[in-house]
Predicted model as a PDB file, atoms N, CA, C, CB and O in Angstrom, pLDDT in the B-factor column:
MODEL        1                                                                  
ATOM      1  N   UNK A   1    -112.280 123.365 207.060  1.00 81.00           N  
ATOM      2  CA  UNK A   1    -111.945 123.996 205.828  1.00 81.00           C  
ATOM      3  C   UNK A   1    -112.819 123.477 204.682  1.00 81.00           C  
ATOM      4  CB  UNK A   1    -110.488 123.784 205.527  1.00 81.00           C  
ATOM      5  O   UNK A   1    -113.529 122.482 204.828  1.00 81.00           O  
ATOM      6  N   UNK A   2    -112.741 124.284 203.353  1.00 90.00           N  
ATOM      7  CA  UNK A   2    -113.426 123.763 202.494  1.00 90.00           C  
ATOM      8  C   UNK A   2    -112.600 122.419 201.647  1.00 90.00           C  
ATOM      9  CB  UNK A   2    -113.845 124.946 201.677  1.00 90.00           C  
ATOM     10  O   UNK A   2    -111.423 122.191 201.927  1.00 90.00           O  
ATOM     11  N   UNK A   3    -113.223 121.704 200.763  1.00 94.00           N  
ATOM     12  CA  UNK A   3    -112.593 120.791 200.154  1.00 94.00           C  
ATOM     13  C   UNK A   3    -112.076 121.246 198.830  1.00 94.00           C  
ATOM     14  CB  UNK A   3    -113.381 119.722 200.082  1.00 94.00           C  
ATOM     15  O   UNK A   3    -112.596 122.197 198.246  1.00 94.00           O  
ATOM     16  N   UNK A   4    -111.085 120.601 198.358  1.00 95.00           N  
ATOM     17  CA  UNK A   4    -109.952 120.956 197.345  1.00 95.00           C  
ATOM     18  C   UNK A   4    -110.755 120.081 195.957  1.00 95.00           C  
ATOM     19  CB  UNK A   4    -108.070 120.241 197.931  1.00 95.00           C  
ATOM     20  O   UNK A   4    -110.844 118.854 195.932  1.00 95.00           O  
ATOM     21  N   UNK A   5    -111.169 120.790 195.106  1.00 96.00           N  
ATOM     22  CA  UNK A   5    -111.759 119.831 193.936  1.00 96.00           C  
ATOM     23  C   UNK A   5    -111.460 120.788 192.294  1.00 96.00           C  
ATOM     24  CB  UNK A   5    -113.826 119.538 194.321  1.00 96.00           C  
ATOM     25  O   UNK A   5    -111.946 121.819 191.829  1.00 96.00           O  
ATOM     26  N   UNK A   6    -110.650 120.020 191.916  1.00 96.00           N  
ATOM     27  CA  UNK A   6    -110.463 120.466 190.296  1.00 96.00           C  
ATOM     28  C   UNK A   6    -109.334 120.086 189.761  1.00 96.00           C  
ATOM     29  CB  UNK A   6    -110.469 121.934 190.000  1.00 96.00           C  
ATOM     30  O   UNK A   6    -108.631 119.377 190.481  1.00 96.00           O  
ATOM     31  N   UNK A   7    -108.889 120.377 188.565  1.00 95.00           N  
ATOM     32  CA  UNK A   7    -107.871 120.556 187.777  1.00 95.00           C  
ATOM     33  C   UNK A   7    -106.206 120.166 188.801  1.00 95.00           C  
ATOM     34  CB  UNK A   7    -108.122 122.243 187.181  1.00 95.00           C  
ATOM     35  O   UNK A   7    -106.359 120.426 189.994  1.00 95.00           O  
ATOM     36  N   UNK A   8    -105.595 119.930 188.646  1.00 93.00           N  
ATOM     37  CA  UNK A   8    -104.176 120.492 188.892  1.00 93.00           C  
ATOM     38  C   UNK A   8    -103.375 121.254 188.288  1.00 93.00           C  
ATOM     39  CB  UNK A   8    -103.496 119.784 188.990  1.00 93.00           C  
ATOM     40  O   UNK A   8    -103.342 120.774 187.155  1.00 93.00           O  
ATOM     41  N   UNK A   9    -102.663 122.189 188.309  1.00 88.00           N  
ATOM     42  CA  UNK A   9    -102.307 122.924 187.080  1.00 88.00           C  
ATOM     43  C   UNK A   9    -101.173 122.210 186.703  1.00 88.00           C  
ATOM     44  CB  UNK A   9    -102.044 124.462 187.219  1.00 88.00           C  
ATOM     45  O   UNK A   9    -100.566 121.574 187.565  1.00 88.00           O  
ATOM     46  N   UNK A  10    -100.775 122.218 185.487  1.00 89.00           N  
ATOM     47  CA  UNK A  10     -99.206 122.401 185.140  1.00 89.00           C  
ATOM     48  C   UNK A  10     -99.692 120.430 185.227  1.00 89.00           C  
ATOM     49  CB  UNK A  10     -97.663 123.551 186.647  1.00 89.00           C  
ATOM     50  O   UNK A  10     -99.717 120.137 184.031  1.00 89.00           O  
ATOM     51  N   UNK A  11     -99.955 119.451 185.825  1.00 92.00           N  
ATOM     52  CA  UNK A  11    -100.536 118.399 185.341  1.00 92.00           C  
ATOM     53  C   UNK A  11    -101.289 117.525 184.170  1.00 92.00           C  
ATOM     54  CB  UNK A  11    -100.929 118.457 185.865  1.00 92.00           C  
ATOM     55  O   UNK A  11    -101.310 116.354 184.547  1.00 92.00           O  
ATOM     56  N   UNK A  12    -101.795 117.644 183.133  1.00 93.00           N  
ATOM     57  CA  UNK A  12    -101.911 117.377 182.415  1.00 93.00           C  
ATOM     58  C   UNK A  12    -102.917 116.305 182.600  1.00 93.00           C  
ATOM     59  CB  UNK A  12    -100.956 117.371 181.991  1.00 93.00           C  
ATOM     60  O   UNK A  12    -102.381 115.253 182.948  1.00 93.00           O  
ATOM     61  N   UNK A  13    -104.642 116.214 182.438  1.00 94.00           N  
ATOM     62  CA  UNK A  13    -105.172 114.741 183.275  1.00 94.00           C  
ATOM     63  C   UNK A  13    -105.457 114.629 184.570  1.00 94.00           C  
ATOM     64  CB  UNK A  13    -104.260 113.704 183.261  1.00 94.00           C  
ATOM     65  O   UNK A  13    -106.305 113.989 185.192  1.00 94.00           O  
ATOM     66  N   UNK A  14    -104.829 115.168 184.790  1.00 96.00           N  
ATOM     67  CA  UNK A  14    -104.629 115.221 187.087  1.00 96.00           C  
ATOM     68  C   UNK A  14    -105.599 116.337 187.736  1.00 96.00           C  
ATOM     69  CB  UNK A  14    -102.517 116.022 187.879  1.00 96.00           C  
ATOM     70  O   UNK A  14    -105.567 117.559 187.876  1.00 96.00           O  
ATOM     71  N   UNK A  15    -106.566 115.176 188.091  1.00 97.00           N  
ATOM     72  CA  UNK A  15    -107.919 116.227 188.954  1.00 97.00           C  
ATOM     73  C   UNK A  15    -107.682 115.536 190.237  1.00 97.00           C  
ATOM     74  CB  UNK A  15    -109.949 116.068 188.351  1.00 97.00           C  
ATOM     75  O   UNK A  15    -106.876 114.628 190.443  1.00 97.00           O  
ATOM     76  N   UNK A  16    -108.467 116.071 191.042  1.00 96.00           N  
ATOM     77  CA  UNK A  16    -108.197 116.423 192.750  1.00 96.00           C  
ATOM     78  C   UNK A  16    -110.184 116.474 193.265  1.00 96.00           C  
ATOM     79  CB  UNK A  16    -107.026 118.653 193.026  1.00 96.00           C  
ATOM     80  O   UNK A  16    -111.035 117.272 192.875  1.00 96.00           O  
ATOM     81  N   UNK A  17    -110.332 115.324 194.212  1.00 96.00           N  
ATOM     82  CA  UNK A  17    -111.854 115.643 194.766  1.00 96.00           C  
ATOM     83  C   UNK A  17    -111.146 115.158 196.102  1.00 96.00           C  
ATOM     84  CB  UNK A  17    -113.505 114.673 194.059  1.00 96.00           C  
ATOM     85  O   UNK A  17    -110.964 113.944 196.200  1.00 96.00           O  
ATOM     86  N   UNK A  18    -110.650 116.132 197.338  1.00 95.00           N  
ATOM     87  CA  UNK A  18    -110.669 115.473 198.440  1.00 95.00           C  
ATOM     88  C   UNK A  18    -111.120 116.470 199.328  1.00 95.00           C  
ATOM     89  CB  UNK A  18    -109.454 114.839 198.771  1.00 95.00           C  
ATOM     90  O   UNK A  18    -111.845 117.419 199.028  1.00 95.00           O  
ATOM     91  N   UNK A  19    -110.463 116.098 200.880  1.00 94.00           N  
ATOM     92  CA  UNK A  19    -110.519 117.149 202.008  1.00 94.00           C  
ATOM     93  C   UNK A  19    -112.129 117.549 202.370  1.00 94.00           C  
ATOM     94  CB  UNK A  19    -109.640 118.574 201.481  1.00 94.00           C  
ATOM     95  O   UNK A  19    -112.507 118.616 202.852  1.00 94.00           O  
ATOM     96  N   UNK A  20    -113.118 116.168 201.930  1.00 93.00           N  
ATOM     97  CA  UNK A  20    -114.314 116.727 202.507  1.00 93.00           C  
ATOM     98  C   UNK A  20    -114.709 116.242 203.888  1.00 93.00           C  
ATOM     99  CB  UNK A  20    -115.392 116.476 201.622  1.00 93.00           C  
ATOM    100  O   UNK A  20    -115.910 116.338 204.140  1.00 93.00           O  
ATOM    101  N   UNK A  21    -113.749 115.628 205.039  1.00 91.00           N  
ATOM    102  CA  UNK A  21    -114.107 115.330 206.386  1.00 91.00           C  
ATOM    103  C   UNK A  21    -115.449 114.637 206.472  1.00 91.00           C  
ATOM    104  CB  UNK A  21    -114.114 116.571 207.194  1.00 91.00           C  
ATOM    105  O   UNK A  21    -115.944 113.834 205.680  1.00 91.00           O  
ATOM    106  N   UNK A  22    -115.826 115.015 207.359  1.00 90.00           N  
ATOM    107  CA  UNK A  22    -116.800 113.976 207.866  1.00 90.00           C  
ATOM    108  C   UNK A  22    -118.188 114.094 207.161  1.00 90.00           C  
ATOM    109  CB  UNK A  22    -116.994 114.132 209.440  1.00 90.00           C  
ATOM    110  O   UNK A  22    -119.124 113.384 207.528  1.00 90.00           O  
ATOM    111  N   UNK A  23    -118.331 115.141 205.986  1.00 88.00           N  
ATOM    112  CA  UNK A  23    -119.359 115.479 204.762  1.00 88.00           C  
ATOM    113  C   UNK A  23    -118.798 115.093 203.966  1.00 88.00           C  
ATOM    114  CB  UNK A  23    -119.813 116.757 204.377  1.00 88.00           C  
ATOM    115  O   UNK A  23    -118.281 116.015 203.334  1.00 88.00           O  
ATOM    116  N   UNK A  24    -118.529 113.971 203.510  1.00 87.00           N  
ATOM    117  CA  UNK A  24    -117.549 113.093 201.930  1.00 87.00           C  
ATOM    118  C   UNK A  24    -118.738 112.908 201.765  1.00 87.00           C  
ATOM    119  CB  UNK A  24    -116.264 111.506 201.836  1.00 87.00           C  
ATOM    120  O   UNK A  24    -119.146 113.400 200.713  1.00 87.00           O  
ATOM    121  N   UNK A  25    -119.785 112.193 202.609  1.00 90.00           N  
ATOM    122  CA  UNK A  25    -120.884 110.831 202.210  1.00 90.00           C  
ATOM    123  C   UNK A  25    -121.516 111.686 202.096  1.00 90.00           C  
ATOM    124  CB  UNK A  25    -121.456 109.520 203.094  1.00 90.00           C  
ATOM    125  O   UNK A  25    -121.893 111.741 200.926  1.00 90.00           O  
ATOM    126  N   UNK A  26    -122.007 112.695 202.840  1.00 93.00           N  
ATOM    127  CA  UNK A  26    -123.487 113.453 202.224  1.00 93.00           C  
ATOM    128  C   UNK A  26    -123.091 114.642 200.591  1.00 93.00           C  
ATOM    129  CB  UNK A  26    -124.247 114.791 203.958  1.00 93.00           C  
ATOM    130  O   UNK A  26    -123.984 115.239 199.991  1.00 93.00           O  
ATOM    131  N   UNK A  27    -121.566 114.705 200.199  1.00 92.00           N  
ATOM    132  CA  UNK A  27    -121.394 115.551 199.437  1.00 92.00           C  
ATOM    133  C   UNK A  27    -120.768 114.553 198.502  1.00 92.00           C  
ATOM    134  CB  UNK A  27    -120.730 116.754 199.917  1.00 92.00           C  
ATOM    135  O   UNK A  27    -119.950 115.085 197.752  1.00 92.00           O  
ATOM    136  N   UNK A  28    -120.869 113.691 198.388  1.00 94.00           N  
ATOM    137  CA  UNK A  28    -120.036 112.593 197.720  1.00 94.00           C  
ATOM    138  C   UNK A  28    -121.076 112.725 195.898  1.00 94.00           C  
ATOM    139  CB  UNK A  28    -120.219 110.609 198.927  1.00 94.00           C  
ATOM    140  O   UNK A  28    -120.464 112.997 194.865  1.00 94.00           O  
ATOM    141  N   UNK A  29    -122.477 112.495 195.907  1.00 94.00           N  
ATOM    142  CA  UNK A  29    -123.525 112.762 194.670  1.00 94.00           C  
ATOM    143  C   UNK A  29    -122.618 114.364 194.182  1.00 94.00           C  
ATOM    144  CB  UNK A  29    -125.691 112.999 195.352  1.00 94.00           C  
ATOM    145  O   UNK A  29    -121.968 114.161 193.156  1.00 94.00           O  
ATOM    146  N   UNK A  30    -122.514 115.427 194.565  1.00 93.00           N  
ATOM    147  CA  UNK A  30    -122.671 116.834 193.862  1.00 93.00           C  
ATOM    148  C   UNK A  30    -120.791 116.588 193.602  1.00 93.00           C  
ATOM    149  CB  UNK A  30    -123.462 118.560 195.124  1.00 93.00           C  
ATOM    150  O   UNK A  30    -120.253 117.048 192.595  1.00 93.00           O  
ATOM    151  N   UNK A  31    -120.199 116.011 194.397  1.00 95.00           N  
ATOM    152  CA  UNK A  31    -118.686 115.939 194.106  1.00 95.00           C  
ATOM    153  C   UNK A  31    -118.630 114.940 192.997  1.00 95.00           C  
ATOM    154  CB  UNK A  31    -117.734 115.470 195.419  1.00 95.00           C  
ATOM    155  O   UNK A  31    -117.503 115.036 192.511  1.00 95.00           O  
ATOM    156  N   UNK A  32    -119.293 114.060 192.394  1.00 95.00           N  
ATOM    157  CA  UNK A  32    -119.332 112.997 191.391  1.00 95.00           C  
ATOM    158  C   UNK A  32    -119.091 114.019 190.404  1.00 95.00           C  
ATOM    159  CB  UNK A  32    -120.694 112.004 191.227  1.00 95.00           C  
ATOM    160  O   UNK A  32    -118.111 114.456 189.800  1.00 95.00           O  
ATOM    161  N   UNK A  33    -121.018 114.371 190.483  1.00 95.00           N  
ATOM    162  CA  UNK A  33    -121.395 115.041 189.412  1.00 95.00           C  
ATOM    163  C   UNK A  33    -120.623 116.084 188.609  1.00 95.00           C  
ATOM    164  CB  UNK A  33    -122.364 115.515 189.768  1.00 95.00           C  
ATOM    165  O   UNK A  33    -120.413 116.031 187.397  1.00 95.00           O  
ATOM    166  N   UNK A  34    -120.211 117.082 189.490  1.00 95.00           N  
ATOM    167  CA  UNK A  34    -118.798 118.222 189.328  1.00 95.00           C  
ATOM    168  C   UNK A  34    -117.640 118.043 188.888  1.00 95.00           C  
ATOM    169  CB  UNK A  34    -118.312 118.713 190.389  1.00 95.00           C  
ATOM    170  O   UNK A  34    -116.919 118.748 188.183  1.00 95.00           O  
ATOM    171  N   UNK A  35    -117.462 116.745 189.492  1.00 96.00           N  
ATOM    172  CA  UNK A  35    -115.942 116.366 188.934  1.00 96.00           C  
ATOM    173  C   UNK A  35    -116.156 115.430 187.914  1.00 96.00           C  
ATOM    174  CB  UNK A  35    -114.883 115.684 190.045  1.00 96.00           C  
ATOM    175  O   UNK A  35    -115.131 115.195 187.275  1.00 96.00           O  
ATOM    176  N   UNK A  36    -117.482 114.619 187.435  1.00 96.00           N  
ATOM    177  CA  UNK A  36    -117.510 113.974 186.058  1.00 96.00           C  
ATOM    178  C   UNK A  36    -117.247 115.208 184.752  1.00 96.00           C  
ATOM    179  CB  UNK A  36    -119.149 113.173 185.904  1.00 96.00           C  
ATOM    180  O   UNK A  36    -116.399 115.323 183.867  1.00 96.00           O  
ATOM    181  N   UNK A  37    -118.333 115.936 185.130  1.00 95.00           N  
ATOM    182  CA  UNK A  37    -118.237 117.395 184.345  1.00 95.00           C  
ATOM    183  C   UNK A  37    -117.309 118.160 183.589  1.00 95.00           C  
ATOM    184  CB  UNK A  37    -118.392 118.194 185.054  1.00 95.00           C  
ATOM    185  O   UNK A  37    -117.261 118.648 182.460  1.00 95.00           O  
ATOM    186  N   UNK A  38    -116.262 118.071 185.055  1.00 96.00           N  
ATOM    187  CA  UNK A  38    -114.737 119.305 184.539  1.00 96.00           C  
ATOM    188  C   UNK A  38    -114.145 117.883 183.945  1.00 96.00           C  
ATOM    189  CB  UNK A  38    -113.337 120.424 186.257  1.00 96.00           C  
ATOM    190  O   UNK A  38    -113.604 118.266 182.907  1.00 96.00           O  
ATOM    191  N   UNK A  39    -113.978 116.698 184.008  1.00 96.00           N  
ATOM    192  CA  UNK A  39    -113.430 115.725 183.355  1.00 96.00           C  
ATOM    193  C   UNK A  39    -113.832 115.594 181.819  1.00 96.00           C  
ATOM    194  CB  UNK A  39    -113.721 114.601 184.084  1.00 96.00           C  
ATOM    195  O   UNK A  39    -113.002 115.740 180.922  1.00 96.00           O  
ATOM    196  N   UNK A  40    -114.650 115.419 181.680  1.00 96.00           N  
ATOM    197  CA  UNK A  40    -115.908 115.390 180.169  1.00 96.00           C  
ATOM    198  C   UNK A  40    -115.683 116.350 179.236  1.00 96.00           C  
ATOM    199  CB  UNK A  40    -117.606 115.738 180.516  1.00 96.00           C  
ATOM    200  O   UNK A  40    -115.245 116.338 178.085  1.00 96.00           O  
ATOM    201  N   UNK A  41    -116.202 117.447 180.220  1.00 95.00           N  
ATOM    202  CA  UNK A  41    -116.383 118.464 179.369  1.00 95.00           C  
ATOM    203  C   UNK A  41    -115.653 120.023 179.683  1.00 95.00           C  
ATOM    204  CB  UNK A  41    -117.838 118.528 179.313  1.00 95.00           C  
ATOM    205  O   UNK A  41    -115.796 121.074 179.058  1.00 95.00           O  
ATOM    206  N   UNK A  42    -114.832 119.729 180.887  1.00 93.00           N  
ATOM    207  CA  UNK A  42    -114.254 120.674 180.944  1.00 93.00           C  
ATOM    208  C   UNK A  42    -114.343 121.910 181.726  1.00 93.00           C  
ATOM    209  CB  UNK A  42    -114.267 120.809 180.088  1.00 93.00           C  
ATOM    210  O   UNK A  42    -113.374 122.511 182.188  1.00 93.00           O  
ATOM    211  N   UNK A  43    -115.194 122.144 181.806  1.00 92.00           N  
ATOM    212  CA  UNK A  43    -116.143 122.880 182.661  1.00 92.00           C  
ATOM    213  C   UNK A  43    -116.970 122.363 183.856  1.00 92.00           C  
ATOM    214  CB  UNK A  43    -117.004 123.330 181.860  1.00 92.00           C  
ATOM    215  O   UNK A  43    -117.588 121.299 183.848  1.00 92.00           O  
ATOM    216  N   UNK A  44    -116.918 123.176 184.818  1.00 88.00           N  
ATOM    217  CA  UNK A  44    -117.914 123.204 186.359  1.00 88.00           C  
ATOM    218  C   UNK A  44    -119.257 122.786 185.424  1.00 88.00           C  
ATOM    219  CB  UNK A  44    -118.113 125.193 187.475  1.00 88.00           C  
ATOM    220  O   UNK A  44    -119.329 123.038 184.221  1.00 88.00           O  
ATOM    221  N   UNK A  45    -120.437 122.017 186.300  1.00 88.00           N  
ATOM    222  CA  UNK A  45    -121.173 121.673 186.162  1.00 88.00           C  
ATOM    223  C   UNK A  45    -122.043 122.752 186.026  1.00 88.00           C  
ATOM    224  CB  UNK A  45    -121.235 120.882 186.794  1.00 88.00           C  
ATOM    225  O   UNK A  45    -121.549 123.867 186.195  1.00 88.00           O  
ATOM    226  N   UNK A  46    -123.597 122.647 185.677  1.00 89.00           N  
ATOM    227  CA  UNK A  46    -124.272 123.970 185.807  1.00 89.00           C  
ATOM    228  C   UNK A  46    -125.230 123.786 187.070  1.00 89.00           C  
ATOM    229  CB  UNK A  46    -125.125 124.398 184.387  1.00 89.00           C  
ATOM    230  O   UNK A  46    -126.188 124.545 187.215  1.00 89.00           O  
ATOM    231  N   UNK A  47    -124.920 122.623 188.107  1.00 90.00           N  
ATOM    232  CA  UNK A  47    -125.429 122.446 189.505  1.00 90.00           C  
ATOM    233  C   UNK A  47    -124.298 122.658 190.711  1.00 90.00           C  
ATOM    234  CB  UNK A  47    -126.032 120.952 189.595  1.00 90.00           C  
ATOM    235  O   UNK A  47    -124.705 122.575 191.870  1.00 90.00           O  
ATOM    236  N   UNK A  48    -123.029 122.903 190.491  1.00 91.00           N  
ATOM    237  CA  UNK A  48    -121.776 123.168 190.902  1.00 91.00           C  
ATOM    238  C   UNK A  48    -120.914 124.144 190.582  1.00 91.00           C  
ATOM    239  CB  UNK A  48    -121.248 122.352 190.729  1.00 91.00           C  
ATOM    240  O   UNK A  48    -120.551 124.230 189.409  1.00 91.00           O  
ATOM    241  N   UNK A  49    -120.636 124.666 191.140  1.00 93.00           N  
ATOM    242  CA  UNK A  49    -119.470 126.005 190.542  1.00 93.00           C  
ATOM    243  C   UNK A  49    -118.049 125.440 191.681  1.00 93.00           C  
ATOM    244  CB  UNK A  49    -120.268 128.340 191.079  1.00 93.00           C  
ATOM    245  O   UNK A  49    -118.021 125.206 192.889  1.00 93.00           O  
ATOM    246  N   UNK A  50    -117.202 125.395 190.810  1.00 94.00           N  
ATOM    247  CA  UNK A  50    -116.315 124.276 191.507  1.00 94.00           C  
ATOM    248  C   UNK A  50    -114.720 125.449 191.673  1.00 94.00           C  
ATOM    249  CB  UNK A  50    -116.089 122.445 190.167  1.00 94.00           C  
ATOM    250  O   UNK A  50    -113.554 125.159 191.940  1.00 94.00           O  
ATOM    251  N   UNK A  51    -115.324 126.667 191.399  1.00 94.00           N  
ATOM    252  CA  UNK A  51    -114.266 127.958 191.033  1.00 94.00           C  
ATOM    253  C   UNK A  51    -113.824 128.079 192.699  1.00 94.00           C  
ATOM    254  CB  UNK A  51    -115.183 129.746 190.183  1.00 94.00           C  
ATOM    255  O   UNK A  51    -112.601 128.075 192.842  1.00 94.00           O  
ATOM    256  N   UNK A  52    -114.579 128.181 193.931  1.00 94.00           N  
ATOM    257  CA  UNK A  52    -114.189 128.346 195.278  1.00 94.00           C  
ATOM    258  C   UNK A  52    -113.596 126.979 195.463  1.00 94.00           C  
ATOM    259  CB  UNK A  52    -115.379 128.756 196.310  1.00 94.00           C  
ATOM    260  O   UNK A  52    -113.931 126.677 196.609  1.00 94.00           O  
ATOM    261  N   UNK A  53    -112.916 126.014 194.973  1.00 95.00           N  
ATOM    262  CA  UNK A  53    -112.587 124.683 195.540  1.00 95.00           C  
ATOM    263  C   UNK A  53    -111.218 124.772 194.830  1.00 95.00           C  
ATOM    264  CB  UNK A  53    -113.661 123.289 195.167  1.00 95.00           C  
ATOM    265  O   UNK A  53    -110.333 124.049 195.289  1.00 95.00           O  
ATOM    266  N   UNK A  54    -110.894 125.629 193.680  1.00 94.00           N  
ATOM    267  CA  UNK A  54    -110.118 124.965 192.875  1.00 94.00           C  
ATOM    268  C   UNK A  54    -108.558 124.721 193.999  1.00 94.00           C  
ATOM    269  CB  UNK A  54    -109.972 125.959 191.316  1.00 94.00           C  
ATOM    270  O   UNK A  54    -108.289 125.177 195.111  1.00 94.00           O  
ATOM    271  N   UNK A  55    -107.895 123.914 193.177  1.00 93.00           N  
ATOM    272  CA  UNK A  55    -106.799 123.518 194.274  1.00 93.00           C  
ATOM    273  C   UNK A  55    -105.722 125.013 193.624  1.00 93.00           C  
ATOM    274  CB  UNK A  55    -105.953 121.380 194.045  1.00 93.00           C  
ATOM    275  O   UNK A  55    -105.379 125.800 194.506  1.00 93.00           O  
ATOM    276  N   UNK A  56    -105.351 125.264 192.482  1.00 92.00           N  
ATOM    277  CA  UNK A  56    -104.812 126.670 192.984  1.00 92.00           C  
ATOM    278  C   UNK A  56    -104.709 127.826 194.403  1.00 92.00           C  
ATOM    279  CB  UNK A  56    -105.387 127.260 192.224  1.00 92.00           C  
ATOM    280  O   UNK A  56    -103.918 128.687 194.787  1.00 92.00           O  
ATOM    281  N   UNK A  57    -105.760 127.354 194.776  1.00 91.00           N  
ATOM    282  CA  UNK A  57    -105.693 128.820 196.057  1.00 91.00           C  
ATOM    283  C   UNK A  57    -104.994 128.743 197.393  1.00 91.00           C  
ATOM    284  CB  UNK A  57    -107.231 129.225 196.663  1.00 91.00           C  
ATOM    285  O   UNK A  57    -105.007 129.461 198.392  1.00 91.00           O  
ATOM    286  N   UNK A  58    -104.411 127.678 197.080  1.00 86.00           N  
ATOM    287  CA  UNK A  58    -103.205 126.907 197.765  1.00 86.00           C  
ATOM    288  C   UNK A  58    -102.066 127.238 197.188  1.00 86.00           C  
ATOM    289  CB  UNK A  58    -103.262 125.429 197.721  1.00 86.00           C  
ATOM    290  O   UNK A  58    -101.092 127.128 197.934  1.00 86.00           O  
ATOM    291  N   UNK A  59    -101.831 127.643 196.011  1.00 83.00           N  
ATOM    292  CA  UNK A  59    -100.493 128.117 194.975  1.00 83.00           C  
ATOM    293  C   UNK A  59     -99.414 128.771 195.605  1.00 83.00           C  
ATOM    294  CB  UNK A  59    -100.885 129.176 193.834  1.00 83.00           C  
ATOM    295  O   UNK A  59     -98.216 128.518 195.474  1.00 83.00           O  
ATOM    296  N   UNK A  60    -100.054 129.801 196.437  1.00 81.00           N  
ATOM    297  CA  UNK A  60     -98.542 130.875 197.060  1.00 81.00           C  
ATOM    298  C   UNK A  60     -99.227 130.716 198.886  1.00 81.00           C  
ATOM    299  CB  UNK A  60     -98.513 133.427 196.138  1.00 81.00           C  
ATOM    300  O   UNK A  60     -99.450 131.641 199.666  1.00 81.00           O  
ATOM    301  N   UNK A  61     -99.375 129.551 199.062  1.00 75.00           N  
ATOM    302  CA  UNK A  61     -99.677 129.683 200.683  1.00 75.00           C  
ATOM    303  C   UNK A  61     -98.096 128.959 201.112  1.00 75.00           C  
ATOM    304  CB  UNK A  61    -101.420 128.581 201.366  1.00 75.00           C  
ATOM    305  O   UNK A  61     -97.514 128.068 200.495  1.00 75.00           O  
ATOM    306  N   UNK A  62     -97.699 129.591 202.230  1.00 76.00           N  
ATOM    307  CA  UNK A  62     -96.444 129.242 202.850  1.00 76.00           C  
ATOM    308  C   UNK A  62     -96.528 127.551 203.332  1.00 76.00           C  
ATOM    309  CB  UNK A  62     -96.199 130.340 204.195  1.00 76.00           C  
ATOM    310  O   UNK A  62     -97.532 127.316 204.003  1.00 76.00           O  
ATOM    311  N   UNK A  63     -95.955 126.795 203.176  1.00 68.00           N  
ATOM    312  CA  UNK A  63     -96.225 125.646 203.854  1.00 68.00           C  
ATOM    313  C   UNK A  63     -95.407 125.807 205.823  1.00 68.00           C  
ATOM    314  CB  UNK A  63     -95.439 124.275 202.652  1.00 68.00           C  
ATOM    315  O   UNK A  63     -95.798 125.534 206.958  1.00 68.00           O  
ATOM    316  N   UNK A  64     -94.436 126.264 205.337  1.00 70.00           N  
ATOM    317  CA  UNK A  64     -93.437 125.956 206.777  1.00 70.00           C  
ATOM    318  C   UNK A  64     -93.328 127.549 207.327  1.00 70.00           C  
ATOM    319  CB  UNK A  64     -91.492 125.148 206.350  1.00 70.00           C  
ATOM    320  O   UNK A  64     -92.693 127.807 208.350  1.00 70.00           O  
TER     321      UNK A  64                                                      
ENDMDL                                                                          
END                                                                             
């Protein structure tokens, strides 16, 4: 699967960089960079678009 990286909603402060398996270490530089970014300044980086990761798209998935 892909990895979960952004915002939390309804959190306040609470960002999310995980779920990258056995590509953490080679994606670990562009996951810094992305997630220093939306921290800072709020916004996806302009070397990252972090919109396919956000942890929302998990929002209405059934767990059980």
């Amino acid at each position: 699967g892909m990895p979960m990286m952004g915002a939390i909603p309804k959190q306040n402060g609470c960002f999310v960089a995980a779920g990258h398996g056995c590509w953490g270490i080679l994606l670990g530089p562009a996951t810094g960079e992305a997630m220093a970014s939306l921290i800072l300044k709020g916004s996806s980086s302009e070397f990252v678009d972090l919109a396919p990761f956000r942890p929302q798209r998990f929002a209405n998935m059934e767990l059980w």
